[in-house]
C-alpha positions in Angstrom: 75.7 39.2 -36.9 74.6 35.6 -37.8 72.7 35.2 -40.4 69.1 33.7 -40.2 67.7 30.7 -41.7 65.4 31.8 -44.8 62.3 30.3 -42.9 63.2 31.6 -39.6 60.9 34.0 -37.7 61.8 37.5 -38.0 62.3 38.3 -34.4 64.2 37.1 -31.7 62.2 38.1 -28.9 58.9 39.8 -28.9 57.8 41.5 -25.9 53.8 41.8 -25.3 53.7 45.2 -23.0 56.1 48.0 -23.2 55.6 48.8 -19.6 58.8 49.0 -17.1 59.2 45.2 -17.0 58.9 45.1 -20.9 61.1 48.6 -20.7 63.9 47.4 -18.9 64.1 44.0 -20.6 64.4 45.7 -24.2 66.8 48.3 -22.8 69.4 45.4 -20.9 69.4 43.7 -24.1 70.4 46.8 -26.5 73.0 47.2 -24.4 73.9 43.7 -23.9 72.7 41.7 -26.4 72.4 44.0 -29.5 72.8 41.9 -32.2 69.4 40.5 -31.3 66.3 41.2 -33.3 63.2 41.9 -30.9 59.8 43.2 -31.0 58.7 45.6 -28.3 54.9 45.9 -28.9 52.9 48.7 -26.9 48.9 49.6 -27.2 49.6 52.9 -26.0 51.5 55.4 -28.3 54.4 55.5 -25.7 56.1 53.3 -23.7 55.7 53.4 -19.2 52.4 54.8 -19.0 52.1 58.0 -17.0 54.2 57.3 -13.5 56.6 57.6 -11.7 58.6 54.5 -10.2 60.7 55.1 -6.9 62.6 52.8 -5.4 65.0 52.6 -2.5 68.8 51.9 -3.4 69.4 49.0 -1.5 66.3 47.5 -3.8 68.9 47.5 -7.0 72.0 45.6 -6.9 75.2 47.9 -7.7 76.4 46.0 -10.4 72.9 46.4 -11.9 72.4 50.3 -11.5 73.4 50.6 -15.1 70.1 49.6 -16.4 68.1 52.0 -14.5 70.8 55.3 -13.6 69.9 57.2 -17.3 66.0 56.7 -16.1 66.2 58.4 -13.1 64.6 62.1 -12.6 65.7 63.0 -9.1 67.9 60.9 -6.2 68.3 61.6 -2.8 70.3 60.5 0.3 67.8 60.1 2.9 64.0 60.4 3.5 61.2 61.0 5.7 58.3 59.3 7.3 55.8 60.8 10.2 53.6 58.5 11.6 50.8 59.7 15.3 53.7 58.4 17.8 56.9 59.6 15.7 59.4 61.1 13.0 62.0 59.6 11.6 64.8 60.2 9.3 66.5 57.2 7.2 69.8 57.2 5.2 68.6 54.7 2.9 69.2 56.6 -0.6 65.7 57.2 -2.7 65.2 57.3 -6.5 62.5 58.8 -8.7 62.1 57.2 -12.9 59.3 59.5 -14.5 57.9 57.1 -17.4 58.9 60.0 -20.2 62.4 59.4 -19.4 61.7 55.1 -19.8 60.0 56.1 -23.5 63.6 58.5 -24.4 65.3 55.9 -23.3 63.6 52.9 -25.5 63.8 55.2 -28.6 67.3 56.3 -28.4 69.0 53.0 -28.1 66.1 50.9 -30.2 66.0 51.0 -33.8 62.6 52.5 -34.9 61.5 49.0 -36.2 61.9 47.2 -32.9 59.0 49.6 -31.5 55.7 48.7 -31.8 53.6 51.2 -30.3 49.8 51.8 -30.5 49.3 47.7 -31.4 47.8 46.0 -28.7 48.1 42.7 -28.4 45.2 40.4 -28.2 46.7 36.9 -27.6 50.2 35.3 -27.0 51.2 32.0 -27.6 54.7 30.2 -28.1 56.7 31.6 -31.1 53.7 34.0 -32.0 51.9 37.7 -30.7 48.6 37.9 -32.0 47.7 41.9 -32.1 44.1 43.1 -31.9 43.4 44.0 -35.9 44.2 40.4 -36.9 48.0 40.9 -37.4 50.7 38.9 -35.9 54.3 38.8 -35.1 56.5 35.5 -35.4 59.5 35.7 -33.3 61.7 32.5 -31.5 60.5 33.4 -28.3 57.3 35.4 -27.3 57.8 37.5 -23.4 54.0 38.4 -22.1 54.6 41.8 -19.1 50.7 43.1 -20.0 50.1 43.2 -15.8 47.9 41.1 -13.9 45.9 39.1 -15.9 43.9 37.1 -13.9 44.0 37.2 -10.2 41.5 35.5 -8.5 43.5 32.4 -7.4 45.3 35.3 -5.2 43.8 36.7 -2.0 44.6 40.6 -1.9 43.8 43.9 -0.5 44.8 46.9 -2.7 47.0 49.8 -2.4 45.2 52.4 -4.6 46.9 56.3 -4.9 46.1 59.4 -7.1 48.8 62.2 -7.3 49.4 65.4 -8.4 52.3 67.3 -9.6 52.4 70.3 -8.5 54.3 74.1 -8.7 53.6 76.3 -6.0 54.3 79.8 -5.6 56.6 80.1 -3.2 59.2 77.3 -2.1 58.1 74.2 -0.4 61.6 73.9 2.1 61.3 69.6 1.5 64.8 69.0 1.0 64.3 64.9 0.8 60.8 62.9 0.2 58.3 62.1 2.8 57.9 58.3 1.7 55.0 58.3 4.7 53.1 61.2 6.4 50.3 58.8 8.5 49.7 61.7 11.0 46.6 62.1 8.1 43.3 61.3 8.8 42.6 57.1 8.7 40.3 56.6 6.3 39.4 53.4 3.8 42.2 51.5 5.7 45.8 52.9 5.8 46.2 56.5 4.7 49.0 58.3 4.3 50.2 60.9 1.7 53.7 60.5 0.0 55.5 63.7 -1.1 58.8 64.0 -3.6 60.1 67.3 -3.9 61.7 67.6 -7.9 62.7 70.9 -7.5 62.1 73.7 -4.6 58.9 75.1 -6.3 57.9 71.6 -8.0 56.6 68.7 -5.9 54.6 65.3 -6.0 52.0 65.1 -4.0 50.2 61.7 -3.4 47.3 60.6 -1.6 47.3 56.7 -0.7 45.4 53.5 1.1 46.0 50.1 1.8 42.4 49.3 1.4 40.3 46.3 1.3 38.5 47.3 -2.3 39.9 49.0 -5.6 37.3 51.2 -5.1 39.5 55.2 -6.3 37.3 58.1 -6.0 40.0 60.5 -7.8 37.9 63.6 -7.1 38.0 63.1 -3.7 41.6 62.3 -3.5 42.3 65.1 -5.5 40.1 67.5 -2.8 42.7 65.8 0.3 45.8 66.7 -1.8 44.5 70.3 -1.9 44.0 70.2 2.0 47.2 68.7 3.3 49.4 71.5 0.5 46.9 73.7 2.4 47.9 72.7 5.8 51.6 73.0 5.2 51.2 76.6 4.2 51.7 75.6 0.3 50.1 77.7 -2.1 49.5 75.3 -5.4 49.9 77.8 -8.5 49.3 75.0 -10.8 48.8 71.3 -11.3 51.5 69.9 -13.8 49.9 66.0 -13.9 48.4 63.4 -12.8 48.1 59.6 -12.3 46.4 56.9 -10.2 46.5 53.3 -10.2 45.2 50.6 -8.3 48.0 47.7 -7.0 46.9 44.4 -5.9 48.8 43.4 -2.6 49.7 39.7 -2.0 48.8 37.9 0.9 47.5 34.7 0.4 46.5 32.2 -3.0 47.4 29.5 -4.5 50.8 30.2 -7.1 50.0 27.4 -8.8 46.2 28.1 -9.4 47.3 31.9 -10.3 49.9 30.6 -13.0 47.8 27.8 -14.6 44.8 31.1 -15.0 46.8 32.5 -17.0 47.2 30.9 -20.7 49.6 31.6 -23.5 53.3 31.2 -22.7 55.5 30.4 -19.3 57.7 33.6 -20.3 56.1 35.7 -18.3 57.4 39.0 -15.9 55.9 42.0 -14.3 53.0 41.8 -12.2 51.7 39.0 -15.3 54.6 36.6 -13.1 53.6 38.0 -9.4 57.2 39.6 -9.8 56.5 42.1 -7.0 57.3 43.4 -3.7 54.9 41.9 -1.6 54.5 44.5 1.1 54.6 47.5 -1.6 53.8 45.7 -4.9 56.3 47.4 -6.6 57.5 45.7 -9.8 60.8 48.1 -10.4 63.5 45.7 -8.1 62.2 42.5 -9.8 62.1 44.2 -12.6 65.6 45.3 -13.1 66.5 41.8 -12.0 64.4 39.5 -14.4 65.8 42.2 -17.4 69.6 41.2 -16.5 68.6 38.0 -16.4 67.5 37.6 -19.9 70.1 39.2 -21.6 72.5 37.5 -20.1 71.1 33.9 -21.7 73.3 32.3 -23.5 70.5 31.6 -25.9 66.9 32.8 -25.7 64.3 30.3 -27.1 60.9 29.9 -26.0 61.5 26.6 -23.7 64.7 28.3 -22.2 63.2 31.5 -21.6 59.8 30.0 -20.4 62.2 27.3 -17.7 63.9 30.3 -16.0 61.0 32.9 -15.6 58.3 29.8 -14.4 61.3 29.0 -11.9 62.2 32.7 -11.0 58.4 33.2 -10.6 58.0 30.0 -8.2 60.8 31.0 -6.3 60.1 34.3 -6.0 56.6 33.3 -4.2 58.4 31.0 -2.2 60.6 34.2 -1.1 57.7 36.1 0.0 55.9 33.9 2.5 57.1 36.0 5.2 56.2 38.9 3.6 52.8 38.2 2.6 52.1 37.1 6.3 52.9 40.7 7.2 50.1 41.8 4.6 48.2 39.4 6.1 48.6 41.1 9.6 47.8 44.3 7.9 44.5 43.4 5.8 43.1 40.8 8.4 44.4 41.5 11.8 44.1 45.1 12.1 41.0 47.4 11.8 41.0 49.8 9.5 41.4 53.2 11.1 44.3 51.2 12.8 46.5 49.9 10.3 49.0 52.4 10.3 50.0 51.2 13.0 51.0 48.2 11.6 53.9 50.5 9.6 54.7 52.4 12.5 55.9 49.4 14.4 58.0 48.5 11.8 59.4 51.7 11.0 60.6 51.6 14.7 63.2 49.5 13.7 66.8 49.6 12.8 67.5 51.3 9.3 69.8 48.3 7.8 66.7 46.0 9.0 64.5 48.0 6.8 66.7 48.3 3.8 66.9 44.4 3.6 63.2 44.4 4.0 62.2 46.4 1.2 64.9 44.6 -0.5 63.3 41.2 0.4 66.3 39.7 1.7 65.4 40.1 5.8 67.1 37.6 7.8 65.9 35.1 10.3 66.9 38.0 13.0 65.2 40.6 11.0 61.9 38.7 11.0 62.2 37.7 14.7 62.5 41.5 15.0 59.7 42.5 13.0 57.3 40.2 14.8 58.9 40.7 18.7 57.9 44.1 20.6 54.3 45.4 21.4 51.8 43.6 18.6 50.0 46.4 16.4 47.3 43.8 16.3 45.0 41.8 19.0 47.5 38.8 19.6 44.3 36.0 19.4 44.2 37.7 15.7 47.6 37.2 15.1 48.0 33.8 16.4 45.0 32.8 14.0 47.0 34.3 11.2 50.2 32.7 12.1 48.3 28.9 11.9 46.8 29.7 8.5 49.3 31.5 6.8 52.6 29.6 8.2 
């Protein structure tokens, strides 16, 4: 290991947020770069949070499934959706991360030092984390993954969930997850509860919108996961855990606007970069992605790291135009109670089109598809959208 200058910062890379962006990124470079001396600094007292992250596996690039394979709780080969006109069966493969395993992970291949938890961090600014009791950490290069920061250069709707991990009494016969049961009743926009069976007495149970406000009445969601178990016939003996959250989905803004909002350093990933899916807002595939990327720098400074996540950011939104004109469709060309059918016209499609769409890599042919067939909104709406968001 080289040794450092006497003045030199202490760190190599600090990390502000030890969620899955800041996760993964710490993890790729213990494994690739571990001669490296970095900060991962977390306000909570563990690392991911409470959730779990799914993702499909044509969203992870094979040479990449490294990163994420000891993180994940349950695969499986194929998966369900049900939506009014249809069911349907895909053979896309499906995998489950619960953040406890992200957390083992972190402190098995981390020395103790390197993790920073219960600090958070109150400003960021090149070479320097500023934490909230008036200490600070000096590193090279500072990373910023603390989420959204500020969004209102973007124009969003929200896809807002609460779910429930649940053991029943008696088997729930779910042999694969039902990424979309719409047959539901519409309400708040899009609704449809997502179900991932962990074992054949445990399941996940969630209840979630694609709604015009952030607006999460957990109660009441809570009180609709008890009547859908009810109407399968599944008798809940006890509810394990719970999360919620509240995920802004892109489909308009300015980029530039959105970046310049948010001060401190260019380095930025997560949701803090608009490194998301656009139609789902996950941050898992980008996230896996931008962690490879850094630890495979040849050197990691603060103007080379802040260069290649501004650019991967900017062409990342560049990427998603499509896709955010889709959102668009959904949010401001369909009503409400009729937004499922939005998904439902897609899902109708062929099941390699839909893995490169979740993947973000559909084709000219793929987005012909996706916009060809009978419209699942009024066509003067769509034609509006079209001129303002091509």
């Amino acid at each position: 290991m080289p040794s450092k200058m006497p003045n030199s910062p202490p760190h190599d890379l600090a990390i502000a947020g030890g969620g899955l962006a800041g996760g993964l990124v710490a993890l790729a470079l213990a494994k690739l770069r571990p001669e490296l001396n970095i900060a991962l600094i977390e306000a909570e007292d563990h690392f991911g949070g409470n959730h779990i992250w799914s993702f499909f596996e044509s969203d992870v690039e094979p040479q990449h499934r490294w990163l994420v394979e000891p993180l994940i709780s349950r695969q499986w080969s194929s998966y369900d959706v049900h939506f009014p006109k249809y069911s349907r069966t895909l053979g896309n493969g499906y995998y489950s991360i619960e953040s406890k395993n992200l957390d083992r992970e972190l402190r098995k291949h981390l020395p103790a030092e390197a993790l920073k938890t219960g600090q958070k961090v109150e400003k960021v600014e090149p070479g320097l984390v500023q934490l909230s009791d008036g200490k600070k950490i000096a590193a090279n290069a500072v990373l910023d993954v603390r989420g959204g920061g500020d969004i209102s250069a973007l124009d969003i709707g929200w896809q807002k969930f609460c779910g429930q991990m649940l053991r029943l009494k008696d088997p729930h016969g779910l042999d694969r997850p039902v990424i979309m049961d719409a047959t539901v009743e519409q309400i708040d926009g899009y609704r449809f509860v997502y179900c991932l069976p962990f074992s054949d007495t445990e399941i996940f149970v969630e209840d979630t919108y694609y709604a015009d406000t952030a607006a999460l009445d957990s109660a009441t969601s809570h009180s609709r996961i008890a009547e859908y178990t009810s109407a399968r016939g599944w008798d809940i003996e006890t509810v394990l855990s719970e999360e919620k959250g509240q995920l802004p989905v892109i489909y308009g803004g300015n980029f530039e606007a959105f970046w310049n909002a948010n001060k401190g350093v260019e380095a930025r990933a997560g949701a803090r970069a608009a490194l998301i899916q656009p139609i789902t807002s996950y941050s898992l595939p980008m996230a896996v992605r931008t962690a490879i990327l850094i630890a495979e720098m040849p050197e990691i400074s603060q103007s080379k790291i802040d260069k290649m996540l501004r650019d991967l950011a900017a062409q990342h939104w560049k990427d998603g135009k499509f896709y955010r004109l889709l959102c668009a469709f959904l949010f401001l060309g369909a009503d409400p109670e009729k937004r499922y059918k939005t998904l439902e016209h897609s899902y109708a499609k062929s099941e390699p089109l839909l893995a490169r769409f979740y993947a973000g890599k559909s084709t000219w042919m793929d987005k012909i598809s996706l916009l060809t067939g009978k419209p699942p909104i009024p066509v003067s709406r769509a034609i509006l959208l079209l001129l303002k968001f091509r």
